[in-house]
PDB file of N, CA, C, O and CB in Angstrom:
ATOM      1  N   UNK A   1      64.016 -17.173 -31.419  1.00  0.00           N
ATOM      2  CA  UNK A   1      65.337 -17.278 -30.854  1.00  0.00           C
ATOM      3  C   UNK A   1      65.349 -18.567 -30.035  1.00  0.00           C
ATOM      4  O   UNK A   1      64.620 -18.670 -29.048  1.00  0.00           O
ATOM      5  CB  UNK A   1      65.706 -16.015 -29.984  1.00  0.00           C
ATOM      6  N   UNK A   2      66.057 -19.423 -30.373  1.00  0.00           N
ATOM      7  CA  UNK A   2      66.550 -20.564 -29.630  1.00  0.00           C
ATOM      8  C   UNK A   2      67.877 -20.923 -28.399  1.00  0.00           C
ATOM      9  O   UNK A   2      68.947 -21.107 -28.980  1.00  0.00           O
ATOM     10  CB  UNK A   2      66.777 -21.239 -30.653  1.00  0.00           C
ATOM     11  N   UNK A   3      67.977 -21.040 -26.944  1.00  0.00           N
ATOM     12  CA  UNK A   3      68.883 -20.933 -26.239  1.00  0.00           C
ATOM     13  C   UNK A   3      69.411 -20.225 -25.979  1.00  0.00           C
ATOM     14  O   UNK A   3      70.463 -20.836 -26.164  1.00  0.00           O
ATOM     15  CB  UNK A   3      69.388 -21.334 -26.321  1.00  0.00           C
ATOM     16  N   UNK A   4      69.864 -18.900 -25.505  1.00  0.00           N
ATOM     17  CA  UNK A   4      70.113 -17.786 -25.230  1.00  0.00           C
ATOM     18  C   UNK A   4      70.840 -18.187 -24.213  1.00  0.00           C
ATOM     19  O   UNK A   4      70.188 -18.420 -23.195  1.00  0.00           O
ATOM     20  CB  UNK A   4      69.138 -16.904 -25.095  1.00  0.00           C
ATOM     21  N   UNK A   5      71.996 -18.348 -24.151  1.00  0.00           N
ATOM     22  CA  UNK A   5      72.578 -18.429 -23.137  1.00  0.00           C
ATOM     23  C   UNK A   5      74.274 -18.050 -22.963  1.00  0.00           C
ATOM     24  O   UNK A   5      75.158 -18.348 -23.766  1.00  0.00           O
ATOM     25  CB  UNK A   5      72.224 -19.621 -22.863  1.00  0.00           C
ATOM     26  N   UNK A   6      74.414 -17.388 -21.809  1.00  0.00           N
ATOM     27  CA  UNK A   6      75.599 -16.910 -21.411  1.00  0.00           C
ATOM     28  C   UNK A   6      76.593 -17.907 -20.008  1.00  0.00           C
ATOM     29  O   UNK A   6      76.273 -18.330 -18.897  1.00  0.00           O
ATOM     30  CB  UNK A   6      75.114 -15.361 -20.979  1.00  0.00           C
ATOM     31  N   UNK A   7      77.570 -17.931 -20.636  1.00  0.00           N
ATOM     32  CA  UNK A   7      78.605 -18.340 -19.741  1.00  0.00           C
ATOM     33  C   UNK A   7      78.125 -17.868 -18.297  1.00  0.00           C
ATOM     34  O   UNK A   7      77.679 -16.737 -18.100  1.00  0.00           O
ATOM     35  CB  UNK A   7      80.044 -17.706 -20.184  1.00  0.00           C
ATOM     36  N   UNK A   8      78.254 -18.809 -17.332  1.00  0.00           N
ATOM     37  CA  UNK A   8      78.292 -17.709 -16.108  1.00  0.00           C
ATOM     38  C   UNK A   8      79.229 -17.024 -15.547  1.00  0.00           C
ATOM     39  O   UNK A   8      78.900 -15.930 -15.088  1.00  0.00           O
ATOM     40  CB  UNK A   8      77.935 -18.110 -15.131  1.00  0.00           C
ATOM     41  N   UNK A   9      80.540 -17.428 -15.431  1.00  0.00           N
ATOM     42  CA  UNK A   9      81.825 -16.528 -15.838  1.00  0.00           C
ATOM     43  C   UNK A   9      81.708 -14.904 -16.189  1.00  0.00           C
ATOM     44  O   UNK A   9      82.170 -13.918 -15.615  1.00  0.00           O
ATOM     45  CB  UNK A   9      82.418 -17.185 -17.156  1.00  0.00           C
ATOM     46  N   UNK A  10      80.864 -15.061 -17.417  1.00  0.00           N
ATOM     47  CA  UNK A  10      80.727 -13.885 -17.895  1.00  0.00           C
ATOM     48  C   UNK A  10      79.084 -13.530 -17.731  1.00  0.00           C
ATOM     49  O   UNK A  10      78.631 -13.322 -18.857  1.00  0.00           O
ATOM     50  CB  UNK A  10      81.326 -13.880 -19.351  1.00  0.00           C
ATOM     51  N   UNK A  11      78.207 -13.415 -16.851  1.00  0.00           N
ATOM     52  CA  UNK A  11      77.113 -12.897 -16.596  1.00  0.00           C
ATOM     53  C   UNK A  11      76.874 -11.868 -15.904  1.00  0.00           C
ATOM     54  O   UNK A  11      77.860 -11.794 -15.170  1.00  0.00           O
ATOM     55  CB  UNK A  11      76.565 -13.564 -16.242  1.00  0.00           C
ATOM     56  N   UNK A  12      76.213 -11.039 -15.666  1.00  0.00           N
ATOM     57  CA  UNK A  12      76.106  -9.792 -15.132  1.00  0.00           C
ATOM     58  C   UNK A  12      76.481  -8.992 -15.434  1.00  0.00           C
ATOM     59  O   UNK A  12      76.538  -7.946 -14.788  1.00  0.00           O
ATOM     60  CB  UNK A  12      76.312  -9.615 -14.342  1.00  0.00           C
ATOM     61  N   UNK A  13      77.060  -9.257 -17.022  1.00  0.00           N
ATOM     62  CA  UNK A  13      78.261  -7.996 -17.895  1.00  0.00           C
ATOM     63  C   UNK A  13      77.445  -7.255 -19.026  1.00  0.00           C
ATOM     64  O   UNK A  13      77.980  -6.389 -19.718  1.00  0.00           O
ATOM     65  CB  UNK A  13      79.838  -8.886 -18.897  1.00  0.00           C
ATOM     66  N   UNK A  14      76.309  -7.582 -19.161  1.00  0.00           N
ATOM     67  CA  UNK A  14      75.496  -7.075 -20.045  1.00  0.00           C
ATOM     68  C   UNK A  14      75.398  -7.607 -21.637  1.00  0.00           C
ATOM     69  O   UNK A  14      74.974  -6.999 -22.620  1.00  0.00           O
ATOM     70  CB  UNK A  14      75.832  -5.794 -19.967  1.00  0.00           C
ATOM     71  N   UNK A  15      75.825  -8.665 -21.553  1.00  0.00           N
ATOM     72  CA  UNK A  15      76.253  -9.583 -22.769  1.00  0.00           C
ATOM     73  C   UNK A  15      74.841 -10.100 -23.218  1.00  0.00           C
ATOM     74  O   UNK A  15      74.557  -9.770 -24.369  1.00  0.00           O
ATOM     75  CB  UNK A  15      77.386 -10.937 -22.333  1.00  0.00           C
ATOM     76  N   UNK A  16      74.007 -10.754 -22.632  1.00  0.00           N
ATOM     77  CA  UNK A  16      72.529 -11.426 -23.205  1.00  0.00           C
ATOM     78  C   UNK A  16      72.236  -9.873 -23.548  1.00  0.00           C
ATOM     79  O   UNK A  16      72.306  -9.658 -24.758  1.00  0.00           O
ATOM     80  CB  UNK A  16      71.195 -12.448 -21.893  1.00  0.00           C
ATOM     81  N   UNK A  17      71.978  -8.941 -22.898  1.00  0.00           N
ATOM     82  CA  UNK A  17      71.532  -7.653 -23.873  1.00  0.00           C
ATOM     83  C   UNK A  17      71.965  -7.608 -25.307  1.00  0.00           C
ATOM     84  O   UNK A  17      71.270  -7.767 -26.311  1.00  0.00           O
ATOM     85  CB  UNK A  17      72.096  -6.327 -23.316  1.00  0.00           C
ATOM     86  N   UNK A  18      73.394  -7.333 -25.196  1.00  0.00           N
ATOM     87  CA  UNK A  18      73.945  -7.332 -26.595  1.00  0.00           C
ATOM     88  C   UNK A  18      73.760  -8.588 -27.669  1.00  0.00           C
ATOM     89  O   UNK A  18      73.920  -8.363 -28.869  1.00  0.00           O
ATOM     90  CB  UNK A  18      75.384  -7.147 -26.406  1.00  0.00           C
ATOM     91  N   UNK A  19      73.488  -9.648 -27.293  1.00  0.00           N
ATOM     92  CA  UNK A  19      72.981 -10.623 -28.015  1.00  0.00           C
ATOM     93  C   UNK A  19      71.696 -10.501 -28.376  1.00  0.00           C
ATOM     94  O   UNK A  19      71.310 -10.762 -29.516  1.00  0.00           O
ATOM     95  CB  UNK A  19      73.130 -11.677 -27.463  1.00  0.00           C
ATOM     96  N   UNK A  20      70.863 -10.057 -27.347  1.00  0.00           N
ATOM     97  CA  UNK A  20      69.759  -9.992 -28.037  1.00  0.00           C
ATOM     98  C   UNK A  20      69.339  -8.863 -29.065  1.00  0.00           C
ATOM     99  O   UNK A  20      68.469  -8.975 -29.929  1.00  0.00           O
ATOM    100  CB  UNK A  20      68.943 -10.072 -27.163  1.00  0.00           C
ATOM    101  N   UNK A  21      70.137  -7.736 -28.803  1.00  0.00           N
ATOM    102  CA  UNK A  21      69.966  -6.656 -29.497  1.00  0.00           C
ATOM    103  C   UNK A  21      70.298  -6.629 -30.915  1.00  0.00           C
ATOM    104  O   UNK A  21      69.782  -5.901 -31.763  1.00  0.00           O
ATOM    105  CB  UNK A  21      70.570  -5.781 -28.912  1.00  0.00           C
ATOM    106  N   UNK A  22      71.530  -7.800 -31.144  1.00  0.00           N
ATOM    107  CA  UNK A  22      71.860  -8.287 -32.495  1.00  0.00           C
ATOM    108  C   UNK A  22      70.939  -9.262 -33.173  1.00  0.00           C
ATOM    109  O   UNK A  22      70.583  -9.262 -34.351  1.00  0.00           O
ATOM    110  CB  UNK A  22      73.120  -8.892 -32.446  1.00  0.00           C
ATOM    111  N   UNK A  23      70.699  -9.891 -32.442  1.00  0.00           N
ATOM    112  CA  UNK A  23      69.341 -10.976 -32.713  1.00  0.00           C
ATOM    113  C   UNK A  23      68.200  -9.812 -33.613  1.00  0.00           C
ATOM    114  O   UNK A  23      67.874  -9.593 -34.779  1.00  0.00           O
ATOM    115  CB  UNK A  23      68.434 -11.690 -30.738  1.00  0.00           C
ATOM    116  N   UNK A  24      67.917  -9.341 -32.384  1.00  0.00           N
ATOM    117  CA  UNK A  24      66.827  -8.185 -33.446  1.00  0.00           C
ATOM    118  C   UNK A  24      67.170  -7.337 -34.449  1.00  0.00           C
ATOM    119  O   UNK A  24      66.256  -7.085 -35.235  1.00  0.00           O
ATOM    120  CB  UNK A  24      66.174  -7.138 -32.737  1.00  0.00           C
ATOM    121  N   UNK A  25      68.468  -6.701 -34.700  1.00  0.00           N
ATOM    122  CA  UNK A  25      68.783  -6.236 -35.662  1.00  0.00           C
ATOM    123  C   UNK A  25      69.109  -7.173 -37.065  1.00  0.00           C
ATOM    124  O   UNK A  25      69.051  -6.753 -38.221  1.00  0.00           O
ATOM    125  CB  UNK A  25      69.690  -5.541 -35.191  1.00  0.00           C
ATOM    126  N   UNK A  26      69.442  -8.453 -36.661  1.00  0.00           N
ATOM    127  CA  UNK A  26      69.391  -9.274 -37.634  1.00  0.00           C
ATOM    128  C   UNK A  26      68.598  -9.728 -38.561  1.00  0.00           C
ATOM    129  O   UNK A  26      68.809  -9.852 -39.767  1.00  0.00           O
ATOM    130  CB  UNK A  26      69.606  -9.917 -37.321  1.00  0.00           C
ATOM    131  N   UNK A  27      67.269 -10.077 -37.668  1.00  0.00           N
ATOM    132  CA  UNK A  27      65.814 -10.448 -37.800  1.00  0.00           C
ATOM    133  C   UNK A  27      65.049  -9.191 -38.463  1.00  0.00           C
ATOM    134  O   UNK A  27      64.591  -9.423 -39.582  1.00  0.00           O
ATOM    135  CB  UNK A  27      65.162 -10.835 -36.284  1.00  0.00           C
ATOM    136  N   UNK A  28      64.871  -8.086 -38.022  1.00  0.00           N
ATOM    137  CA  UNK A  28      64.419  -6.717 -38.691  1.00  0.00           C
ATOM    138  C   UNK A  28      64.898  -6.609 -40.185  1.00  0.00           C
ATOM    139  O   UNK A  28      64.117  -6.541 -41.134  1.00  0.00           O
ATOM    140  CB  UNK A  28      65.054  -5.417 -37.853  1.00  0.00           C
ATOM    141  N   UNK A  29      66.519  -6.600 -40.307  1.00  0.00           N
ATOM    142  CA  UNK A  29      66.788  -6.180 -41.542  1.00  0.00           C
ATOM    143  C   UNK A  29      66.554  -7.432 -42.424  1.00  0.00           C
ATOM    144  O   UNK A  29      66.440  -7.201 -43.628  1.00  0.00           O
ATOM    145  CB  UNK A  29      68.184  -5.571 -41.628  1.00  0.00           C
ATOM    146  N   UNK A  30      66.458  -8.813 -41.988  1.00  0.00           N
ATOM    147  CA  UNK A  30      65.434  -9.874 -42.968  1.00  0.00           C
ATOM    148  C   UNK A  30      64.449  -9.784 -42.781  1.00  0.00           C
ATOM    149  O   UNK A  30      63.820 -10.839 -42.714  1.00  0.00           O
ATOM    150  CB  UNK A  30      65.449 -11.200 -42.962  1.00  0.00           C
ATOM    151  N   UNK A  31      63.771  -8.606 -42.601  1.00  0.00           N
ATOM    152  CA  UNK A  31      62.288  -8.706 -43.143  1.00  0.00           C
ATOM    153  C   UNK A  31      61.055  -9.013 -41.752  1.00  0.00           C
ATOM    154  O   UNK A  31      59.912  -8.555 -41.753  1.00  0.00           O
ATOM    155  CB  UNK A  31      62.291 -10.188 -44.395  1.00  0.00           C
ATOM    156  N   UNK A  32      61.561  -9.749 -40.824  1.00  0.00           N
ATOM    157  CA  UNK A  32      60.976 -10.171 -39.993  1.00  0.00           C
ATOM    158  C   UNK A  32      60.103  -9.126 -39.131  1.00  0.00           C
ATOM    159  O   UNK A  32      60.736  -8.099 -38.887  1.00  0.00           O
ATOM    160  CB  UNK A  32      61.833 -10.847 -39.416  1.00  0.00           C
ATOM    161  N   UNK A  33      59.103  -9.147 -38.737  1.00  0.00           N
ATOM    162  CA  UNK A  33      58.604  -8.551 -37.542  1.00  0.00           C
ATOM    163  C   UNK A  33      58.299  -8.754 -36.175  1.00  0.00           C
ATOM    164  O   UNK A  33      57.342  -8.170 -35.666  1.00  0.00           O
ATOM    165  CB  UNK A  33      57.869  -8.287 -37.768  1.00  0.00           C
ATOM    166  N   UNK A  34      58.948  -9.450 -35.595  1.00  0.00           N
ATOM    167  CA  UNK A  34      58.576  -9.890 -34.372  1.00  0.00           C
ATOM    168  C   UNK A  34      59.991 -10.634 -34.165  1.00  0.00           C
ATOM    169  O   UNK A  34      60.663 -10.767 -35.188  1.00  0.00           O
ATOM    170  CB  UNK A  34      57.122 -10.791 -34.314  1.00  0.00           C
ATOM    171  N   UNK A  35      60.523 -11.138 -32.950  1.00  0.00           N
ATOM    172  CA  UNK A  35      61.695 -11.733 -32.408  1.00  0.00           C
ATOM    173  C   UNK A  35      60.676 -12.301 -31.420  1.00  0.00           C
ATOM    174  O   UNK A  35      59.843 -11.581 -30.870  1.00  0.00           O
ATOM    175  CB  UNK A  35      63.075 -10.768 -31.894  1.00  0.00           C
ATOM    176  N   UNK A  36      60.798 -13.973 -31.157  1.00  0.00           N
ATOM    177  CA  UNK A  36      59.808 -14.671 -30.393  1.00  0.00           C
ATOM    178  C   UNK A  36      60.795 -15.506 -29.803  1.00  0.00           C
ATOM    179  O   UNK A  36      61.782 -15.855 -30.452  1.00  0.00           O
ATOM    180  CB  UNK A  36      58.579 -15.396 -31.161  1.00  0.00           C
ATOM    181  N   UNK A  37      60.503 -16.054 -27.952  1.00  0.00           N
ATOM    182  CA  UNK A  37      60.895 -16.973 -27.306  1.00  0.00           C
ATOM    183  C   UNK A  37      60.478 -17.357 -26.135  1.00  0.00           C
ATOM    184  O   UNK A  37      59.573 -16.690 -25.634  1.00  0.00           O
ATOM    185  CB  UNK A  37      61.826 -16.863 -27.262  1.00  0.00           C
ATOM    186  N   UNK A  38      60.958 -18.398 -25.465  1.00  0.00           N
ATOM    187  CA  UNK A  38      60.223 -18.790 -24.229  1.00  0.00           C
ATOM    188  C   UNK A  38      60.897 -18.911 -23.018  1.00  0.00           C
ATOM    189  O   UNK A  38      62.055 -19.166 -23.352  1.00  0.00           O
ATOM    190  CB  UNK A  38      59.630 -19.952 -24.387  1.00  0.00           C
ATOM    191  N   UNK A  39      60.829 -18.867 -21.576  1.00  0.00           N
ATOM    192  CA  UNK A  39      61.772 -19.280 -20.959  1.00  0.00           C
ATOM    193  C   UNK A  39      60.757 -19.861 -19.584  1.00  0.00           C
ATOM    194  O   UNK A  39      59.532 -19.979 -19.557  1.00  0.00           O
ATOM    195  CB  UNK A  39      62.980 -18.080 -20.790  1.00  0.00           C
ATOM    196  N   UNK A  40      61.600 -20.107 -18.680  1.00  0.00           N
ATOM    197  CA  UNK A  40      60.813 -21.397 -17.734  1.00  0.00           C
ATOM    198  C   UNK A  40      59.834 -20.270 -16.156  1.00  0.00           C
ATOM    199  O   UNK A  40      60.293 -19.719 -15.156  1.00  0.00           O
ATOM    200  CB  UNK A  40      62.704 -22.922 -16.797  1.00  0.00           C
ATOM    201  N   UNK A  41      59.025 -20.341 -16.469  1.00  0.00           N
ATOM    202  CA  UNK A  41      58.391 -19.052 -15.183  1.00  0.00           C
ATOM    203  C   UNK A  41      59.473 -18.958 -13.952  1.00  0.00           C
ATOM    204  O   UNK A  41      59.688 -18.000 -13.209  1.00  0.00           O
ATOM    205  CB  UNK A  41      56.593 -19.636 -14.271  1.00  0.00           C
ATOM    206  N   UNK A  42      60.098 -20.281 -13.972  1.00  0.00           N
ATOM    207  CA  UNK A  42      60.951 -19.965 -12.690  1.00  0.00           C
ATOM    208  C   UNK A  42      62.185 -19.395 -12.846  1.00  0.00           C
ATOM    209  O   UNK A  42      62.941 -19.531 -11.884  1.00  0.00           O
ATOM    210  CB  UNK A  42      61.224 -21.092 -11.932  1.00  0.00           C
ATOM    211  N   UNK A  43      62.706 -18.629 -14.056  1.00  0.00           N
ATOM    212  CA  UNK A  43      63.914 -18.482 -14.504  1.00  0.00           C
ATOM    213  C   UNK A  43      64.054 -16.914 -14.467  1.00  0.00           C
ATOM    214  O   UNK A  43      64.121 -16.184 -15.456  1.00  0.00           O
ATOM    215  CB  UNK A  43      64.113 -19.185 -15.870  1.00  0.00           C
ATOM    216  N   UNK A  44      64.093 -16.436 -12.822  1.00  0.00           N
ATOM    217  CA  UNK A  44      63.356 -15.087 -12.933  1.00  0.00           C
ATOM    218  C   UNK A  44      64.299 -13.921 -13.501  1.00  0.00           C
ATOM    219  O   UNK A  44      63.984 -12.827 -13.969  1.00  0.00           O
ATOM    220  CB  UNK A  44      62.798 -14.646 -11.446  1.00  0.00           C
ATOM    221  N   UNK A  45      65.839 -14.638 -13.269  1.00  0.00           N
ATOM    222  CA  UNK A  45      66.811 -13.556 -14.042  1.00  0.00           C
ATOM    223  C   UNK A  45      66.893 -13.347 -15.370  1.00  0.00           C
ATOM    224  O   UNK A  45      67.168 -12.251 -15.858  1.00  0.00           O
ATOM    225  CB  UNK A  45      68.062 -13.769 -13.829  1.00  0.00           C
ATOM    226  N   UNK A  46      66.645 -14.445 -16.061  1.00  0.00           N
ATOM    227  CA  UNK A  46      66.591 -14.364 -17.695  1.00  0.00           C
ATOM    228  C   UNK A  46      65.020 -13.398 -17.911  1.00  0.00           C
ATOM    229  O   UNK A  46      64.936 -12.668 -18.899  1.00  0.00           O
ATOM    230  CB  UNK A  46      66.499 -16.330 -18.550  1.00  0.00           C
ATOM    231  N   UNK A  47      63.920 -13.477 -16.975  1.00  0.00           N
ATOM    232  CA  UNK A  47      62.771 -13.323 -17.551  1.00  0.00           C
ATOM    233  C   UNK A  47      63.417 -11.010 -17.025  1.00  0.00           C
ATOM    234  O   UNK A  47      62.860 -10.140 -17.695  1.00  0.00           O
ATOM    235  CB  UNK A  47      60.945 -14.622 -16.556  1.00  0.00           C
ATOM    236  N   UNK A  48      64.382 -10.591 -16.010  1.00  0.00           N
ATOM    237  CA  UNK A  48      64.446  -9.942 -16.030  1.00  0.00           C
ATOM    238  C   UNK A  48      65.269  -8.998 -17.075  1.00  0.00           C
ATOM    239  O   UNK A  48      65.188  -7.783 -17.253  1.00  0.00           O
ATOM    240  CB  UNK A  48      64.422 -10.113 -15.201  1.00  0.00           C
ATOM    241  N   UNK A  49      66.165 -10.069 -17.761  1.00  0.00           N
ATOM    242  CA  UNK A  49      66.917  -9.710 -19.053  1.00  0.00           C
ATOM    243  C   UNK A  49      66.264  -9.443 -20.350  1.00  0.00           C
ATOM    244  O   UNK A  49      66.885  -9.008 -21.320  1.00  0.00           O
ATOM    245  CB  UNK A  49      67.767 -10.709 -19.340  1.00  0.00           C
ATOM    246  N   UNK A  50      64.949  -9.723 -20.353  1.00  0.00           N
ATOM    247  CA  UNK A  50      64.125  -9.806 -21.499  1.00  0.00           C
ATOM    248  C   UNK A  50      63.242  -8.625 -21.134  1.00  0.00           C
ATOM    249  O   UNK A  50      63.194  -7.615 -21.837  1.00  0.00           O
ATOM    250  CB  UNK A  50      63.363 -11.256 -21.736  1.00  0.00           C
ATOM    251  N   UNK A  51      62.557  -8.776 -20.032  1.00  0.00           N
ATOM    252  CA  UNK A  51      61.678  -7.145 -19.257  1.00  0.00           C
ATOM    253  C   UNK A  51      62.936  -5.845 -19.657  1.00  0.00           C
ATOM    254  O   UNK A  51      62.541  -4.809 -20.192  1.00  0.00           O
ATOM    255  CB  UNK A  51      61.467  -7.284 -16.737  1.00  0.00           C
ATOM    256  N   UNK A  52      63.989  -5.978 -19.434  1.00  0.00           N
ATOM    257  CA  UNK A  52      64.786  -4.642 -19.888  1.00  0.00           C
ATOM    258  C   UNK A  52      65.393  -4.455 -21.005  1.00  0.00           C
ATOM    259  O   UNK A  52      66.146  -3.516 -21.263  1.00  0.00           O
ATOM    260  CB  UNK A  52      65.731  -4.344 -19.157  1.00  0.00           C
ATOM    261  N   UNK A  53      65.011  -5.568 -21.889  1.00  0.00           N
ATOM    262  CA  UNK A  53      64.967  -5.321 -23.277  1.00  0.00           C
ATOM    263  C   UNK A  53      63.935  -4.725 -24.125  1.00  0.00           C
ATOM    264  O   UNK A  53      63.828  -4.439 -25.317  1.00  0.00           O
ATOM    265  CB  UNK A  53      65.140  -6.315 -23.739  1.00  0.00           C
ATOM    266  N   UNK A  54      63.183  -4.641 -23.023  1.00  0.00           N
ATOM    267  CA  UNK A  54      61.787  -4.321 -23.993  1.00  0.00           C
ATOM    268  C   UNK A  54      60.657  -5.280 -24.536  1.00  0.00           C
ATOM    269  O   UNK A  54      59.651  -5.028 -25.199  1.00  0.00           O
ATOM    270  CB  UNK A  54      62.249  -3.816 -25.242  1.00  0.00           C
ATOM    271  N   UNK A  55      61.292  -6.787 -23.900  1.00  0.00           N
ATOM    272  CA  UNK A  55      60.257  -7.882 -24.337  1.00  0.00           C
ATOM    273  C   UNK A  55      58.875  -7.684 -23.817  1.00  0.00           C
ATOM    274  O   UNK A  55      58.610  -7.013 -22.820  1.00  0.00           O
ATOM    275  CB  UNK A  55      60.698  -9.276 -23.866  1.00  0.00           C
ATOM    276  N   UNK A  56      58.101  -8.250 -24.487  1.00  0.00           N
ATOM    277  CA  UNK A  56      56.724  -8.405 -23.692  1.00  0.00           C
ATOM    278  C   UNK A  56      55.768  -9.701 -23.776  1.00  0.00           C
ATOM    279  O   UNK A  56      55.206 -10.116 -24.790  1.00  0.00           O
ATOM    280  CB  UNK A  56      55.851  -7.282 -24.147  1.00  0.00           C
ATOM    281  N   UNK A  57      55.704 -10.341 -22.250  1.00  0.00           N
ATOM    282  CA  UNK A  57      55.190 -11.399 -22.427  1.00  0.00           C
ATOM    283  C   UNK A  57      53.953 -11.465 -23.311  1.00  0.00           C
ATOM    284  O   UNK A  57      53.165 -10.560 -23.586  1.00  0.00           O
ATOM    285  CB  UNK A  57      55.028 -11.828 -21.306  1.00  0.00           C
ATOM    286  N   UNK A  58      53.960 -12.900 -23.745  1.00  0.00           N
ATOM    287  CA  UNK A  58      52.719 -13.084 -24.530  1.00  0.00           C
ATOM    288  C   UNK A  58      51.405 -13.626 -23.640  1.00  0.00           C
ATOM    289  O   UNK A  58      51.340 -14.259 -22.586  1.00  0.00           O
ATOM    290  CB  UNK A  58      53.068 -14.140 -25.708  1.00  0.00           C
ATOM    291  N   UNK A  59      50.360 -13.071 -24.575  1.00  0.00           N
ATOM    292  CA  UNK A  59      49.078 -13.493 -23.769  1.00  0.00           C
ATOM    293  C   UNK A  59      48.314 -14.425 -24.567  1.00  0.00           C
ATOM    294  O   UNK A  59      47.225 -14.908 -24.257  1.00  0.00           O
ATOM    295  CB  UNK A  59      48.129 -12.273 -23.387  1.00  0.00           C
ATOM    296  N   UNK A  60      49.035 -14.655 -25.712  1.00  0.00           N
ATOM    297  CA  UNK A  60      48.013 -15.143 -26.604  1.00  0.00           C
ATOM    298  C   UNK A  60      49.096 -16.820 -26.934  1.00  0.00           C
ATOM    299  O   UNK A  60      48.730 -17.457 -27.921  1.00  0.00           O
ATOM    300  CB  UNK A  60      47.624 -13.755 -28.240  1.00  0.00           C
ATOM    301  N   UNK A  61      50.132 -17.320 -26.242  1.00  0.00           N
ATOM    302  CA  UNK A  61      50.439 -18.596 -26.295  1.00  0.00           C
ATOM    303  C   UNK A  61      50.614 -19.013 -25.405  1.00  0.00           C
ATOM    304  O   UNK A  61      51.378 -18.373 -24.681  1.00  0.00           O
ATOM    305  CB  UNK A  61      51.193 -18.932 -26.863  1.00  0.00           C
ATOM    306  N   UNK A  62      50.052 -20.327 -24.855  1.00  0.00           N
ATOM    307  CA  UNK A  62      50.508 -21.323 -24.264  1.00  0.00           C
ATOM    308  C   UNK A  62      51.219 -22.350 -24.444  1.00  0.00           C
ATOM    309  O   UNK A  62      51.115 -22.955 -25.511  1.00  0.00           O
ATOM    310  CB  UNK A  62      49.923 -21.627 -23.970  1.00  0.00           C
ATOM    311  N   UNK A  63      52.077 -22.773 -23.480  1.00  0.00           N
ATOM    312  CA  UNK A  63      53.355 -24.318 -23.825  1.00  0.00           C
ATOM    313  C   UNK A  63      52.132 -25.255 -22.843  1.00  0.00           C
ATOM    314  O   UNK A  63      51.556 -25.054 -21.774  1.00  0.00           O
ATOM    315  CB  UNK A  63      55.814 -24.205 -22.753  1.00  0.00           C
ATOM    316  N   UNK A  64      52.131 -26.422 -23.944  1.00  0.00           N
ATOM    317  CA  UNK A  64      51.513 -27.511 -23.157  1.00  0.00           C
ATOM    318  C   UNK A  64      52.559 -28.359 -23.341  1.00  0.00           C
ATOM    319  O   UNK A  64      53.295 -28.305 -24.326  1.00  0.00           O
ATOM    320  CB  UNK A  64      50.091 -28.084 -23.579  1.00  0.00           C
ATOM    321  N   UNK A  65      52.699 -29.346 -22.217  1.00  0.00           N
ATOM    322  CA  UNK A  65      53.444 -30.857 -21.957  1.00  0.00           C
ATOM    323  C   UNK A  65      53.110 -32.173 -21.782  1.00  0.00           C
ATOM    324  O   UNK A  65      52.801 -32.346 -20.603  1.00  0.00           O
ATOM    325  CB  UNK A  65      54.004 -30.877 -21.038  1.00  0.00           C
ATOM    326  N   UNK A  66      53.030 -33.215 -22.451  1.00  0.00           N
ATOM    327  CA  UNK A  66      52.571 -34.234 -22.549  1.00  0.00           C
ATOM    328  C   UNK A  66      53.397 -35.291 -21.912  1.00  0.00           C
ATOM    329  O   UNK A  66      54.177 -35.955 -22.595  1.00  0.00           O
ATOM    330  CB  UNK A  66      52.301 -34.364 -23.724  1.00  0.00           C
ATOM    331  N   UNK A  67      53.272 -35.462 -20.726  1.00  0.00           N
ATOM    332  CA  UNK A  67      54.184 -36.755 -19.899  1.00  0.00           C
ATOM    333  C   UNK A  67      53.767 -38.115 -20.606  1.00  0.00           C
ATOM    334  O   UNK A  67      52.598 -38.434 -20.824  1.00  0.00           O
ATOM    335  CB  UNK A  67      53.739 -36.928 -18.011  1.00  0.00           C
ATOM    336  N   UNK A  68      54.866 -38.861 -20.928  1.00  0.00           N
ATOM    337  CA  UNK A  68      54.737 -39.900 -21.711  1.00  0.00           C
ATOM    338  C   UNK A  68      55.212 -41.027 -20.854  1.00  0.00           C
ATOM    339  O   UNK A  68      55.223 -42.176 -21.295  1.00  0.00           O
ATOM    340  CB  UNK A  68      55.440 -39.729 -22.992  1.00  0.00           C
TER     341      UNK A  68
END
């Protein structure tokens, strides 16, 4: 899943749930097994929108960054 993002207007309405919940129903019925994404450690409301979805952080990837 790429960008997940909600208006703020409309946040706190339960809308990233329902997006994501379509996301996975989308992904499931093509076959897929897993729904994968990332978000910034400091982004603690999105990371709480994903904890009550049922996400579960990963232990097995790291994001590295290469300052150029």
């Amino acid at each position: 899943m790429e960008d997940l993002y909600v208006d703020q207007s409309y946040q706190g309405q339960g809308i990233a749930d329902l997006l994501i919940g379509e996301c996975a129903r989308y992904t499931r019925e093509h076959g897929a097994l897993c729904l994968t994404w990332q978000t910034s450690v400091k982004h603690h409301r999105a990371q709480a929108v994903y904890d009550r979805c049922g996400a579960m952080k990963s232990d097995r990837w790291l994001n590295y960054t290469l300052s150029l």
